[in-house]
C-alpha positions as a printed NumPy array, in Angstrom:
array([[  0.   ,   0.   ,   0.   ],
       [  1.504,   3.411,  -0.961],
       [  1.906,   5.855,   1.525],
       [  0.823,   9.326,   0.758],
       [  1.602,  12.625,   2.705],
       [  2.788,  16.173,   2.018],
       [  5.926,  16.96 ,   0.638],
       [  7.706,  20.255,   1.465],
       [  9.059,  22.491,  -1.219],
       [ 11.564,  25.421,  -1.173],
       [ 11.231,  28.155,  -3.744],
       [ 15.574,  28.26 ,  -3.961],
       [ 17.019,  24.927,  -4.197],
       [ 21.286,  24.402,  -3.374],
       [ 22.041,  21.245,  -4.992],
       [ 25.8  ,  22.368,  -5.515],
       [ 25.289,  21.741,  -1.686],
       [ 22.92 ,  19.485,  -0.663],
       [ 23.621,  15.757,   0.125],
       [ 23.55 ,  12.397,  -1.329],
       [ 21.643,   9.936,   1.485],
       [ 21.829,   6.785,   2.899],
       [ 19.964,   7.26 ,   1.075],
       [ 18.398,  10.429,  -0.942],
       [ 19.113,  11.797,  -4.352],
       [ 17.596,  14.889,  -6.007],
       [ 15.223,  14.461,  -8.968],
       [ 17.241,  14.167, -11.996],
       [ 17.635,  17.411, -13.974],
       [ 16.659,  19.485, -11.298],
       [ 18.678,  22.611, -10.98 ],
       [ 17.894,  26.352, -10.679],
       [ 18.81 ,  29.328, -12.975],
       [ 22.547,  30.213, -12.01 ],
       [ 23.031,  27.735,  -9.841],
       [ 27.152,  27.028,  -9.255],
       [ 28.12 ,  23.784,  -8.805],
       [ 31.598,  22.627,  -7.482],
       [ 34.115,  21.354,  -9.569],
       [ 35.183,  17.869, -10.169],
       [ 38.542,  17.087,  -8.88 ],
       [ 40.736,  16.33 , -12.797],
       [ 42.547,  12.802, -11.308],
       [ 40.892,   9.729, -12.966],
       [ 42.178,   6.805, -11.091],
       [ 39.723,   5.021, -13.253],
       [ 41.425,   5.517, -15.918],
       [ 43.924,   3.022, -16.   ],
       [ 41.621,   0.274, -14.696],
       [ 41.642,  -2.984, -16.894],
       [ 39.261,  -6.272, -17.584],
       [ 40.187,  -8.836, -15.013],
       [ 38.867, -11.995, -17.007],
       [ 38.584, -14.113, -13.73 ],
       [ 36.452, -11.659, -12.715],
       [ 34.596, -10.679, -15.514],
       [ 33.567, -14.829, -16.296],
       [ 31.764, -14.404, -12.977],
       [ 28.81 , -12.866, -14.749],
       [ 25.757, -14.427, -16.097],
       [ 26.299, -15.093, -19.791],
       [ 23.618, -12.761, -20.797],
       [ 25.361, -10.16 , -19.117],
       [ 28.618, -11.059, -20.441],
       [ 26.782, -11.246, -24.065],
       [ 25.177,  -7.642, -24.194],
       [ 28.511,  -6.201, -22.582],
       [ 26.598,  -3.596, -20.525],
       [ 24.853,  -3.143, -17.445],
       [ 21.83 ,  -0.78 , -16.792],
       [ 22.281,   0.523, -13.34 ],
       [ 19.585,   3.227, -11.76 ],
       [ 21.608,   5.966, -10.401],
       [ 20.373,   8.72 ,  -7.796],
       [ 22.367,  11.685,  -8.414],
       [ 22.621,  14.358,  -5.803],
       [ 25.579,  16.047,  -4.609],
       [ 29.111,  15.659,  -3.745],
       [ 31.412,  13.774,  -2.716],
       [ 28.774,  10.796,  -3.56 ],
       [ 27.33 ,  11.763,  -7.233],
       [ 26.628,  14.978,  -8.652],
       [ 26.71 ,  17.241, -12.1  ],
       [ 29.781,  19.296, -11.601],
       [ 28.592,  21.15 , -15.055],
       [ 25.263,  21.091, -14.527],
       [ 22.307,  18.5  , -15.683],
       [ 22.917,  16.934, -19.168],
       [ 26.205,  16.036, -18.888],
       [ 28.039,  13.382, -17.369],
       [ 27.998,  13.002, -13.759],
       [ 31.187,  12.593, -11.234],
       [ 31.463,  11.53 ,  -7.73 ],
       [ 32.693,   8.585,  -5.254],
       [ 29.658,   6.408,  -6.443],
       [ 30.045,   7.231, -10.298],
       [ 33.971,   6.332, -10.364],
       [ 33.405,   2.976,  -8.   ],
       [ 30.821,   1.734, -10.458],
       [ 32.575,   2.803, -13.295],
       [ 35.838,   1.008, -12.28 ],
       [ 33.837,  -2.181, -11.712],
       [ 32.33 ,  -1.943, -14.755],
       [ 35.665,  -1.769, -16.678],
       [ 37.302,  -4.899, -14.228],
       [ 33.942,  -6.687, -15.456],
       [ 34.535,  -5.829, -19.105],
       [ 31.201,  -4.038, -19.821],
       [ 29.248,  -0.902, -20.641],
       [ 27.316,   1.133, -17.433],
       [ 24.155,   1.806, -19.214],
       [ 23.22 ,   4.64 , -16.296],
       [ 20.053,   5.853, -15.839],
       [ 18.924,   8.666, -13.863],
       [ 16.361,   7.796, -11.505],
       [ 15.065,   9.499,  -8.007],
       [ 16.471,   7.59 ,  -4.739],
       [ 12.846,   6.351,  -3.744],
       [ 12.098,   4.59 ,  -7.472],
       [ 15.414,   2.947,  -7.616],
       [ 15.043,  -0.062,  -5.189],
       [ 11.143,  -0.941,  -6.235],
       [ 12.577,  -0.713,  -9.981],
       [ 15.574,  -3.801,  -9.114],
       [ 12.621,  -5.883,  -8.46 ],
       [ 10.76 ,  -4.939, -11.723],
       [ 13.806,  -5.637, -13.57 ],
       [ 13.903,  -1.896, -14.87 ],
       [ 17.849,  -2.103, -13.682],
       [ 20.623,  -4.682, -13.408],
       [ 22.155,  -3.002,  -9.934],
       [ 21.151,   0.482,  -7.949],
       [ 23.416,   3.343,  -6.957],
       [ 22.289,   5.916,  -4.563],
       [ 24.322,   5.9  ,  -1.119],
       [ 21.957,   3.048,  -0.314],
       [ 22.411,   2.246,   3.212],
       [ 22.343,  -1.658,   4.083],
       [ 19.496,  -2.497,   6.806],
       [ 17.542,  -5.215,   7.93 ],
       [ 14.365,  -4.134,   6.574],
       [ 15.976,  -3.109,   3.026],
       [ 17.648,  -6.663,   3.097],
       [ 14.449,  -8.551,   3.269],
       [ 14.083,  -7.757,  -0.741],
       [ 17.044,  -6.303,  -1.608],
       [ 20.438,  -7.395,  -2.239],
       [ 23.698,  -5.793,  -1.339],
       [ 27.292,  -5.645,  -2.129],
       [ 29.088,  -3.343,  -0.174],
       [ 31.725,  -0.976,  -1.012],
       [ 31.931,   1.941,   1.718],
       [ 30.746,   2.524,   5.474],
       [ 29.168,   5.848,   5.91 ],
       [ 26.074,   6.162,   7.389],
       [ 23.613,   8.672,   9.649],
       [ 24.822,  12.171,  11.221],
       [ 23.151,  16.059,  12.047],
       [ 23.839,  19.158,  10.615],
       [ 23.288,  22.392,  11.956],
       [ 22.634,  26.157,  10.95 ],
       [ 25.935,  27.664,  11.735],
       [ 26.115,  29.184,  15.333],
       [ 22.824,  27.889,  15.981],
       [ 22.281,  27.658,  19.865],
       [ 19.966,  24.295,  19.399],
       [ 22.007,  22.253,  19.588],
       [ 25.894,  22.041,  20.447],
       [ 26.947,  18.531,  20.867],
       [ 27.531,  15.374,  18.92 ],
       [ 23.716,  13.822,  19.05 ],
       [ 23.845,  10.525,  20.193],
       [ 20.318,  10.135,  21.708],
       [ 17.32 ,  11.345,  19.749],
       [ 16.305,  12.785,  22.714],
       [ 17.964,  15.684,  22.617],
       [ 16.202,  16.23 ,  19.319],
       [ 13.144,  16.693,  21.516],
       [ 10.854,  19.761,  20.892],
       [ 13.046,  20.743,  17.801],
       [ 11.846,  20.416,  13.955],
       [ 14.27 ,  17.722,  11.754],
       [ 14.483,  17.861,   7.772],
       [ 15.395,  15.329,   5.968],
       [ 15.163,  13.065,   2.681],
       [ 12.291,  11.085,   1.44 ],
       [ 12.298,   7.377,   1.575],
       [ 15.675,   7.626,   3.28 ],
       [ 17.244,   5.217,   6.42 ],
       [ 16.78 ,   9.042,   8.295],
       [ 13.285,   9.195,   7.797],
       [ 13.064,   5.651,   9.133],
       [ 14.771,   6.149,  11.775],
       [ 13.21 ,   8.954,  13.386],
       [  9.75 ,   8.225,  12.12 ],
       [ 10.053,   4.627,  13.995],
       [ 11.794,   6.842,  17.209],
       [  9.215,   9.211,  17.692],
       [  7.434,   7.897,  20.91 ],
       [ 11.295,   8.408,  22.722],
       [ 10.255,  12.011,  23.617],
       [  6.649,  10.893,  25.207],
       [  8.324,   8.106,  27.073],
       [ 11.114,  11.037,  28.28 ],
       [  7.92 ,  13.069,  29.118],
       [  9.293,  15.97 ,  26.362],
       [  7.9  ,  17.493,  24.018],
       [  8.103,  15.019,  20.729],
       [ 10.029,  15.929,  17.679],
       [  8.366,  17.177,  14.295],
       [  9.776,  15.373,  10.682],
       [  9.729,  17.595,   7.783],
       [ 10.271,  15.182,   4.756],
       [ 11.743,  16.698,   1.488],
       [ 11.892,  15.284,  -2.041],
       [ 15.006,  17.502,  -2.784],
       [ 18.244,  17.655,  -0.803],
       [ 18.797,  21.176,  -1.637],
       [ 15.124,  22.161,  -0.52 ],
       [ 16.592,  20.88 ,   3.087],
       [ 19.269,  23.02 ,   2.918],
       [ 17.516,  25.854,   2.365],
       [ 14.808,  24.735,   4.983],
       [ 17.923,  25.097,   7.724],
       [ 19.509,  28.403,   6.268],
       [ 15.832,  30.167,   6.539],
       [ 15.061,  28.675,   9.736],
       [ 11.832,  26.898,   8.888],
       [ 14.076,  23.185,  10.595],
       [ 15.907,  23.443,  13.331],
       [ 18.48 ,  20.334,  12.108],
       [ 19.14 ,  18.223,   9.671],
       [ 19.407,  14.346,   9.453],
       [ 21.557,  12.849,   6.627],
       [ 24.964,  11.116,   5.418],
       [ 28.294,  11.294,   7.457],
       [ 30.372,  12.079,   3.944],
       [ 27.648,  14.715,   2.705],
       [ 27.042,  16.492,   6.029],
       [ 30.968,  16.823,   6.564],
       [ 31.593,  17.451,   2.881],
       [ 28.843,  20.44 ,   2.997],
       [ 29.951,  21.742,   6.504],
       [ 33.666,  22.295,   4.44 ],
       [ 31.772,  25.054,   1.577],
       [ 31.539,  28.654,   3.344],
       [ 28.603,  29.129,   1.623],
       [ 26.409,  26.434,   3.065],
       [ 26.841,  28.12 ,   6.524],
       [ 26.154,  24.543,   8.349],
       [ 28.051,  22.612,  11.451],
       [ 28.383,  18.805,  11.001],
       [ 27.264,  17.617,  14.767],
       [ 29.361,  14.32 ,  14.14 ],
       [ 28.176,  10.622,  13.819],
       [ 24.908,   8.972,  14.844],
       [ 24.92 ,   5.48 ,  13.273],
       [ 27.455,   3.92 ,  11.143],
       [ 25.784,   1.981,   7.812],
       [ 27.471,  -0.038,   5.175],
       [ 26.769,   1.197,   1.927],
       [ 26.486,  -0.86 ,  -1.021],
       [ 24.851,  -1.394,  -4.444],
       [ 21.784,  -2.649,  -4.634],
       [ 20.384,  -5.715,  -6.842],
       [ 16.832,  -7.476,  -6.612],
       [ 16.573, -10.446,  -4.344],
       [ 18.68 , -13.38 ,  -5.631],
       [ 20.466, -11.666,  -8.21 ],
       [ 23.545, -13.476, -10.015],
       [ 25.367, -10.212, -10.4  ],
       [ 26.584,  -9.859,  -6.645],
       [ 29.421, -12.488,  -6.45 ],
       [ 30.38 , -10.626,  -9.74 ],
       [ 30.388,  -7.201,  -7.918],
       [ 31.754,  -8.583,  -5.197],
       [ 34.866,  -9.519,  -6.691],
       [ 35.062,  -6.514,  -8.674],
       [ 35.352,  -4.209,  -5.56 ],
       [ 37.765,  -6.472,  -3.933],
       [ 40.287,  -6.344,  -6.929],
       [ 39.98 ,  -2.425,  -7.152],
       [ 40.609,  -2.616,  -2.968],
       [ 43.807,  -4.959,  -3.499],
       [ 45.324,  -3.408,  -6.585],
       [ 44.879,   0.104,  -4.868],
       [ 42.297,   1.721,  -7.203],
       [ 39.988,   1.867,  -4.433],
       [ 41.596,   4.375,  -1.89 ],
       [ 42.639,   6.374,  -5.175],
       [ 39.006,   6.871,  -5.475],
       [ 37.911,   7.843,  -1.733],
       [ 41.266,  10.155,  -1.487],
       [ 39.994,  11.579,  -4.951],
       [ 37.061,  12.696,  -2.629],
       [ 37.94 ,  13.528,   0.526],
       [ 36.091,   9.764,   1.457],
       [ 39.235,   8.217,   3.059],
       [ 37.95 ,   7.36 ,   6.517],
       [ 34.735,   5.629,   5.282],
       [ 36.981,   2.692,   3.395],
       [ 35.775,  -0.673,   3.588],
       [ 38.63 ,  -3.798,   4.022],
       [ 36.342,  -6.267,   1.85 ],
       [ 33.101,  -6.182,  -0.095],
       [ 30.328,  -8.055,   1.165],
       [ 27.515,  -9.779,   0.191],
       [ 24.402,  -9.032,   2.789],
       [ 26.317,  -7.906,   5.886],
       [ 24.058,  -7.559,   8.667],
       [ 22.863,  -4.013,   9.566],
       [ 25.426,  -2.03 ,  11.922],
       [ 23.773,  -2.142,  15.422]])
């Protein structure tokens, strides 16, 4: 059963500076007249990836036959995936270069496909996509029909207006969110999270906590900067990353939860031992922390891919 409920809008939307999500990406092709956005770094540590053929004859023969892969991508900001020059041309970003250097030790095509965060994991299941790429956060409830393979940790943090008074502290009980108004991303772990945490504030006997849910990162952003939120709920690497631009004016309040990250395939796929292998050859030949220096994404690196970790608890 679909849930309906009202979305909020902002009349100037930041995308330059709003955040990817564990996940939430903007709707693609969304940007406003003269809107700057920041520039790609110009190292390509994908370049001078190469077809591993052990690798590579881990994919289904169909896949292997059509030499590409059509993989739903979320795009929203940096460091995960963003349009450095604007929508229409090609995208950059930690999640663009780690599927494009599997894609090249697999020996085929990305086929990538602009999609909202919230259509992308429904759409695996429909067979609309071969694999999902979004910041998707790995979690028990996502796991019951969704597979993962995991290629970075990031996970759930707060953001602040800067020198805001709310709140000073690293948040590590939603109780001190009590009383206060929280933005964050449609269909994201955030919104599950503090949608399923609500009661906490009765139970302290505080006043409870309002959501505001937004279909657009940069509508968030501009939700905090006018005042209309009080916080905001979203990644660790997008938070910090937007904290580090003057002109977002926002204090990262540190780390909530820790989530793997991963991309996403429909229940039972046959592409994850593929994947799988893929990231773990771009971790051991080095490619891999080439990529997260590229962005600034060093501290989130992963040892080993996985198939289906459990959720961080």
């Amino acid at each position: 059963m679909k849930r309906t409920r009202p979305r909020a809008t902002a009349l100037v939307l930041l995308p330059a500076l709003a955040l990817t999500a564990c996940g939430s990406g903007s709707t693609p092709g969304a940007a406003p007249a003269g809107a700057q956005a920041s520039p790609a770094p110009t190292d390509d540590p994908v370049a001078a990836v190469r077809r591993v053929d052990s690798v590579a004859a881990l994919l289904p023969a169909d896949v292997r036959r059509s030499g590409t892969l059509r993989i739903g991508t979320s795009v929203g900001a940096p460091p995960g995936a963003y349009y450095p020059n604007g929508p229409g041309k090609p995208p950059a970003g930690q999640d663009i270069d780690v599927a494009d250097a599997v894609a090249k030790v697999l020996g085929v095509k990305p086929d990538r496909r602009d999609a909202s965060f919230e259509t992308i994991l429904p759409a695996l299941g429909s067979g609309k996509y071969d694999v999902g790429t979004g910041n998707f956060g790995v979690t028990a409830q996502r796991l019951k029909t969704v597979d993962f393979v995991t290629y970075i940790n990031d996970g759930q943090g707060f953001a602040v207006k800067k020198g805001s008074s709310t709140l000073k502290k690293k948040v590590t009980d939603l109780t001190q969110l009590c009383g206060l108004t929280i933005g964050t991303g449609a269909g994201t772990t955030f919104e599950t999270t503090l949608t399923a945490q609500k009661g906490i504030c009765a139970k302290a006997g505080k006043e409870p906590y309002e959501v505001k849910v937004y279909s657009e990162n940069g509508a968030t952003l501009t939700a905090l900067q006018q005042g209309r939120i009080d916080v905001t709920m979203s990644t660790i690497n997008g938070l910090r990353h937007q904290a580090a631009q003057p002109a977002a004016q926002t204090t990262f309040l540190g780390e909530y939860h820790r989530l793997d990250v991963g991309f996403a395939f429909r229940k039972g796929s046959p592409l994850t031992k593929a994947f799988r292998a893929a990231v773990n050859e771009l971790i051991k030949d080095g490619t891999y922390a080439r990529i997260l220096a590229k962005w600034g994404t060093s501290a989130s690196a992963i040892d080993t891919s996985r198939i289906n970790p459990p959720e961080h608890r």
